[in-house]
C-alpha positions as a Markdown table, in Angstrom:
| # | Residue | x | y | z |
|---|---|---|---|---|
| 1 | Unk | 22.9 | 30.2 | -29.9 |
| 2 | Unk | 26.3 | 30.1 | -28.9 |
| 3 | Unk | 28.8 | 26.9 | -28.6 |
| 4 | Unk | 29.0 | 27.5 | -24.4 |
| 5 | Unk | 24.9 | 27.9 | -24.8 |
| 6 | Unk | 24.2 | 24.7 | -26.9 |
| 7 | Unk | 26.7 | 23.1 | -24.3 |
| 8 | Unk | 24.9 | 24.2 | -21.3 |
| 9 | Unk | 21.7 | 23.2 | -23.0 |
| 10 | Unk | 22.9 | 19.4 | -24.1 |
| 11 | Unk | 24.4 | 18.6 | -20.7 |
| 12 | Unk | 21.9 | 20.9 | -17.9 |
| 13 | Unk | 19.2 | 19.2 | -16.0 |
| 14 | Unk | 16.7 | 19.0 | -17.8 |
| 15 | Unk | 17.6 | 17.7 | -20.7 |
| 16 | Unk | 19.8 | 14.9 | -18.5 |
| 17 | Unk | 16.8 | 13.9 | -16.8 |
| 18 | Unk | 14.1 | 13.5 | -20.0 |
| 19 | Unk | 16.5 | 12.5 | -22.7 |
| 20 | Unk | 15.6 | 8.5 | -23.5 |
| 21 | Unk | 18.2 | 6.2 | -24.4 |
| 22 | Unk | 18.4 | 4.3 | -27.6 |
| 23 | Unk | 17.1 | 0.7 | -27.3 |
| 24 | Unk | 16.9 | -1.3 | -24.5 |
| 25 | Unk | 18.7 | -0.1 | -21.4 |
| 26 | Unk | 21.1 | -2.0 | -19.1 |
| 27 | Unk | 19.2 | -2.6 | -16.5 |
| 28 | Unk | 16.4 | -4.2 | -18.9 |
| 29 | Unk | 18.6 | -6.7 | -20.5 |
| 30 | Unk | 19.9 | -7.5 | -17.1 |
| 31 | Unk | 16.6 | -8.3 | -16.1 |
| 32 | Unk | 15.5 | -10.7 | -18.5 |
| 33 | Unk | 19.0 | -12.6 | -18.6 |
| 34 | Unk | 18.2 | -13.0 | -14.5 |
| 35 | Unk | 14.3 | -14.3 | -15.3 |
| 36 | Unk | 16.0 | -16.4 | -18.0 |
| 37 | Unk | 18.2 | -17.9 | -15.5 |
| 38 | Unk | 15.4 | -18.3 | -12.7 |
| 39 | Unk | 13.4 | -20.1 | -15.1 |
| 40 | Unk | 15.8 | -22.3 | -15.7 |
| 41 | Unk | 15.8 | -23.2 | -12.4 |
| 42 | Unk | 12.6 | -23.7 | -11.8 |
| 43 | Unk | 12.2 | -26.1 | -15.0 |
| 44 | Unk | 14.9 | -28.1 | -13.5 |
| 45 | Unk | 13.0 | -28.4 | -9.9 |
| 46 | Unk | 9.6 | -29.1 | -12.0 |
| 47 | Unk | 11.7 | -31.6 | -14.2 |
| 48 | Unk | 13.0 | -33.4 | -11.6 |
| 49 | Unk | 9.5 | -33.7 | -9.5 |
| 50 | Unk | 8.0 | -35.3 | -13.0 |
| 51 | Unk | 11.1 | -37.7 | -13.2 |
| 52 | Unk | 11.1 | -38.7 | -9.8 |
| 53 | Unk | 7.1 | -39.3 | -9.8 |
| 54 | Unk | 7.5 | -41.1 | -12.3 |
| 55 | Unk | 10.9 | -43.4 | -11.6 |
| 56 | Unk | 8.6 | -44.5 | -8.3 |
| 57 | Unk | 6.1 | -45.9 | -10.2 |
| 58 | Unk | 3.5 | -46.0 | -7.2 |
| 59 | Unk | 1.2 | -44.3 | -6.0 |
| 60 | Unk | 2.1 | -40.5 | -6.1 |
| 61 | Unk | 2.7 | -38.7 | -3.4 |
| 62 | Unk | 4.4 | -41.9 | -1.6 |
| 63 | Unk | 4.6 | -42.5 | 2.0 |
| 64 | Unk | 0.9 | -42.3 | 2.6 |
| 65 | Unk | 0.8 | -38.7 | 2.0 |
| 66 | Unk | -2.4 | -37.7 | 0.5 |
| 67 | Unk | -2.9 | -35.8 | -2.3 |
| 68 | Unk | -2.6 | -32.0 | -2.2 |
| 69 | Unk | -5.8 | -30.3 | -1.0 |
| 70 | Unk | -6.6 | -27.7 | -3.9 |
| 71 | Unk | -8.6 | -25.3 | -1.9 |
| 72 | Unk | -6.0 | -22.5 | -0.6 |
| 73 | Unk | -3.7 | -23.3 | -3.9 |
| 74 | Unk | -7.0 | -22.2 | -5.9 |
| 75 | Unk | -6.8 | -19.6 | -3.4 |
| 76 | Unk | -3.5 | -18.6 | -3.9 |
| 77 | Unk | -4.0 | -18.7 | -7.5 |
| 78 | Unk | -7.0 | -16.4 | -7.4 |
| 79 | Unk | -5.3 | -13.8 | -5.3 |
| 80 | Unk | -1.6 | -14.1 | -7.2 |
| 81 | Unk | -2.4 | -14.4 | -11.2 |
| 82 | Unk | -5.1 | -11.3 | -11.0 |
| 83 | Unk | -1.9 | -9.2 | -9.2 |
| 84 | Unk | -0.6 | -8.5 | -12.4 |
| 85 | Unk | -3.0 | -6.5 | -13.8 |
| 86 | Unk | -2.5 | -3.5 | -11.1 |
| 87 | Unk | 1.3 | -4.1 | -11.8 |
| 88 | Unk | 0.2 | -3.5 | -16.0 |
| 89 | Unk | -1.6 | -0.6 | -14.3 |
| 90 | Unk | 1.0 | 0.8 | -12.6 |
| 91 | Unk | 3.7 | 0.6 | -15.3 |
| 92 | Unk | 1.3 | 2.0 | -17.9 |
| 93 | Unk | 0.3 | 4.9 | -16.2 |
| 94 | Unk | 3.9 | 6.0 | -15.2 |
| 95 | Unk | 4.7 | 6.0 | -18.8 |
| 96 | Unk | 1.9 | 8.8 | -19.0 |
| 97 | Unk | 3.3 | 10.5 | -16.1 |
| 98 | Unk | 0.6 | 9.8 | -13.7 |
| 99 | Unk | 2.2 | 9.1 | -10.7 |
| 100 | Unk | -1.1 | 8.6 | -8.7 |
| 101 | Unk | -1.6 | 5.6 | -11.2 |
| 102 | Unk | 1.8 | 4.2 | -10.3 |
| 103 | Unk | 1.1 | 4.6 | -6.4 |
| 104 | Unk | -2.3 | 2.7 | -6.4 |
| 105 | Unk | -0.9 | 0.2 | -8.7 |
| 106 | Unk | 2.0 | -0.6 | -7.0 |
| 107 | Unk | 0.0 | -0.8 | -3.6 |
| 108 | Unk | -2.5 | -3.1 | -5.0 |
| 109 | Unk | -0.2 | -5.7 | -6.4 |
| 110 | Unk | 1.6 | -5.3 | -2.7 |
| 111 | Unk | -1.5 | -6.1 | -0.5 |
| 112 | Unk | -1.8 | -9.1 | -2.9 |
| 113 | Unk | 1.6 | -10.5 | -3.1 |
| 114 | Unk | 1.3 | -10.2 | 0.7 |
| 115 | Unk | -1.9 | -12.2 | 1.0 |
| 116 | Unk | -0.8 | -14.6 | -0.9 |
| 117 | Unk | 2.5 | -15.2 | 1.2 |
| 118 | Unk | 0.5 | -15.2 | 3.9 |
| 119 | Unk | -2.2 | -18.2 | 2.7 |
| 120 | Unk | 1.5 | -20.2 | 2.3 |
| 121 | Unk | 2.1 | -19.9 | 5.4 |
| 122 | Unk | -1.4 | -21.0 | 6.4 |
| 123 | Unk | -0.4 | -23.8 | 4.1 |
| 124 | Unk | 2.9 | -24.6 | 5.6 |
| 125 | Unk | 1.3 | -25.0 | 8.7 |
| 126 | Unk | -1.3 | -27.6 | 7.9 |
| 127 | Unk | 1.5 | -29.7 | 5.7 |
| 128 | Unk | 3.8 | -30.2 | 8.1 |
| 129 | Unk | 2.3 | -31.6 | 10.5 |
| 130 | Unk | 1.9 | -34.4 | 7.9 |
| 131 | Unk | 5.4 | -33.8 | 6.4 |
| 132 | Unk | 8.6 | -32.2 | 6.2 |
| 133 | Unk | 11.6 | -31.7 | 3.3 |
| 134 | Unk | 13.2 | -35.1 | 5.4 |
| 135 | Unk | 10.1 | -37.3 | 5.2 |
| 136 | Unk | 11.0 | -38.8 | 1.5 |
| 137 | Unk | 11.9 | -37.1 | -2.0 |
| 138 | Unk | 8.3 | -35.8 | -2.7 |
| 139 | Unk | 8.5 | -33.5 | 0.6 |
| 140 | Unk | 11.7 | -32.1 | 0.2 |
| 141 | Unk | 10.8 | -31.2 | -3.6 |
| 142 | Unk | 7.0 | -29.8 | -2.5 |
| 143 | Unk | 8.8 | -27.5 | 0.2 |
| 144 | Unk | 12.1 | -26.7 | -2.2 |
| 145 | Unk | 9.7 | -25.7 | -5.3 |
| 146 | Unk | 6.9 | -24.3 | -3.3 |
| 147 | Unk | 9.6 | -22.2 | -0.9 |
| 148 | Unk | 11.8 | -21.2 | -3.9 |
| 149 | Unk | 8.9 | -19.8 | -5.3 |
| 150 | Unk | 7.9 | -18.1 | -2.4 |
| 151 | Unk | 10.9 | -16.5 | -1.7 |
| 152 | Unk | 10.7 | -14.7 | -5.4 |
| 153 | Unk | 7.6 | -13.5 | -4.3 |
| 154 | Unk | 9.5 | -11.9 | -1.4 |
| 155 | Unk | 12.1 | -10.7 | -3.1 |
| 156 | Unk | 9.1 | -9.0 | -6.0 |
| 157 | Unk | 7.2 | -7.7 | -3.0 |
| 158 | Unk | 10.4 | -6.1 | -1.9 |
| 159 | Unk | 10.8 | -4.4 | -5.2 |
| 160 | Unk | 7.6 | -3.0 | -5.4 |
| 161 | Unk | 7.6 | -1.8 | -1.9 |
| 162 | Unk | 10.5 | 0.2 | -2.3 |
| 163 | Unk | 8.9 | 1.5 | -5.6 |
| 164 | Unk | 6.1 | 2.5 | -3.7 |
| 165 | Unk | 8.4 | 4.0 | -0.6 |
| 166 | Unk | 10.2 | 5.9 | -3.6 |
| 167 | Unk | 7.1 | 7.2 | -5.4 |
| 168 | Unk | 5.7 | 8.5 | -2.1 |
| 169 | Unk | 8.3 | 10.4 | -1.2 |
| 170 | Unk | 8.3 | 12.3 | -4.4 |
| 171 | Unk | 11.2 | 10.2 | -6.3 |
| 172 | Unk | 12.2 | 10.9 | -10.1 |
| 173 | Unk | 9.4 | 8.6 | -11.7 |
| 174 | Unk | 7.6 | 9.7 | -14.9 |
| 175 | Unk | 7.2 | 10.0 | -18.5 |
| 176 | Unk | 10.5 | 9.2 | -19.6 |
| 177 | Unk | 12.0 | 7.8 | -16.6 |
| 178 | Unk | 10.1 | 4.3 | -15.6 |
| 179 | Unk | 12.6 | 1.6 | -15.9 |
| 180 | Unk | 12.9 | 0.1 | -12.6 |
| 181 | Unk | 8.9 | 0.2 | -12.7 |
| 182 | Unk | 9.4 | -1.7 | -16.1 |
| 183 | Unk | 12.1 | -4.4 | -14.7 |
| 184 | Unk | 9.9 | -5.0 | -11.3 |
| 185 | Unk | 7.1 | -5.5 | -13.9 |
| 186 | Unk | 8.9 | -7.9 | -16.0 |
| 187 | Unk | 9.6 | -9.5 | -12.8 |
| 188 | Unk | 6.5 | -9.9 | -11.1 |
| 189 | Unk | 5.2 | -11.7 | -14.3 |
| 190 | Unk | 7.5 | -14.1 | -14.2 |
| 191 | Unk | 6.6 | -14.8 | -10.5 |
| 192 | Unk | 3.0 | -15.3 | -11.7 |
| 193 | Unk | 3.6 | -17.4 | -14.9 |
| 194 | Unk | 6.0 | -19.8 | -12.8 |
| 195 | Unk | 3.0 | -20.3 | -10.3 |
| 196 | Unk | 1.1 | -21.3 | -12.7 |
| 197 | Unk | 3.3 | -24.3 | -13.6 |
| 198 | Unk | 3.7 | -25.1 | -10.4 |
| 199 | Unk | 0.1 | -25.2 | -9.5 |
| 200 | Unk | -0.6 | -27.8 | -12.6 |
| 201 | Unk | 2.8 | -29.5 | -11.1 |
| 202 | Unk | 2.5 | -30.3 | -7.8 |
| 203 | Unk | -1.1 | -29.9 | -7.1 |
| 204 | Unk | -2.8 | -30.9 | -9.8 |
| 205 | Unk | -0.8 | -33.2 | -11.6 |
| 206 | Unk | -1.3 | -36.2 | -8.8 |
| 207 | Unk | -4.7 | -36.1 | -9.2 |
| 208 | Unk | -4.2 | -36.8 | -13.0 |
């Protein structure tokens, strides 16, 4: 083969588009240095939910609010932890190439993200007609950490949905090129792990 050949053959479209980098990419390590910071966050808000319950000293939630009902968060929980597992789906398919794997995947995880913004909304509705953020200290950190959360949902479903758009309309997902399936994954779990702490936080722990 000659020098202009091997050229050619180094820098030409195919081998662009299945060469795999060395490592971890970019856009991984930006992802996890953004969930690090999130859950930062959200251990502050949890932190100071724990340190204000307990600073009052009385009965928890104060103000004659009554304790969180545990039906639609059990709910919630059912329809948002399971999500995951279309989104492992999803990503491990793609990294066989099957695209059709990625596309139901990715559409599953969707209709349950959606659902489960939906039942928050249900659950708005019904909490503030007993409450709002300006009642007292436990309602604006029950809306802040319960809204902060849901708008990472959002911002996941977004992800996915534009996956989804972009695997439908033929874009350049497969084998050896999966990484923004990967980040949204990484993402997504982190959505479902900090739910979890905030269930036990501010819906089961004032029943402890």
């Amino acid at each position: 083969m000659s020098i202009r050949g091997g050229v050619a053959a180094a820098t030409g479209t195919e081998a662009l588009t299945t060469e795999l980098p060395v490592g971890r990419s970019t856009g991984w390590w930006g992802m996890v240095m953004f969930v690090a910071t999130e859950a930062t966050l959200f251990a502050c808000l949890l932190g100071s939910y724990f340190y204000l319950r307990f600073q009052y000293g009385g009965p928890w939630p104060p103000g004659g609010i009554t304790k969180p009902e545990l039906l639609v968060p059990l709910v919630m929980t059912a329809v948002l932890l399971p999500s995951s597992l279309p989104m492992v789906w999803a990503e491990r398919g793609i990294r066989k190439g099957q695209r059709w794997r990625l596309r139901s995947g990715l559409a599953a995880t969707l209709v349950l993200g959606v659902t489960f913004l939906a039942l928050q909304a249900e659950e708005y509705a019904g909490k503030l007609r007993e409450f709002t953020m300006t009642t007292n200290a436990y309602g604006s950190l029950f809306y802040l950490i319960t809204g902060f959360h849901g708008l990472h949902v959002l911002v996941g479903l977004t992800m996915i949905g534009w996956l989804l758009a972009a695997s439908l309309r033929g874009g350049s997902f497969g084998a050896h090129r999966h990484d923004r399936v990967r980040n949204a994954a990484i993402y997504w779990h982190f959505v479902d792990l900090v739910w979890a702490a905030i269930l036990f936080t501010v819906y089961l722990s004032p029943r402890l």
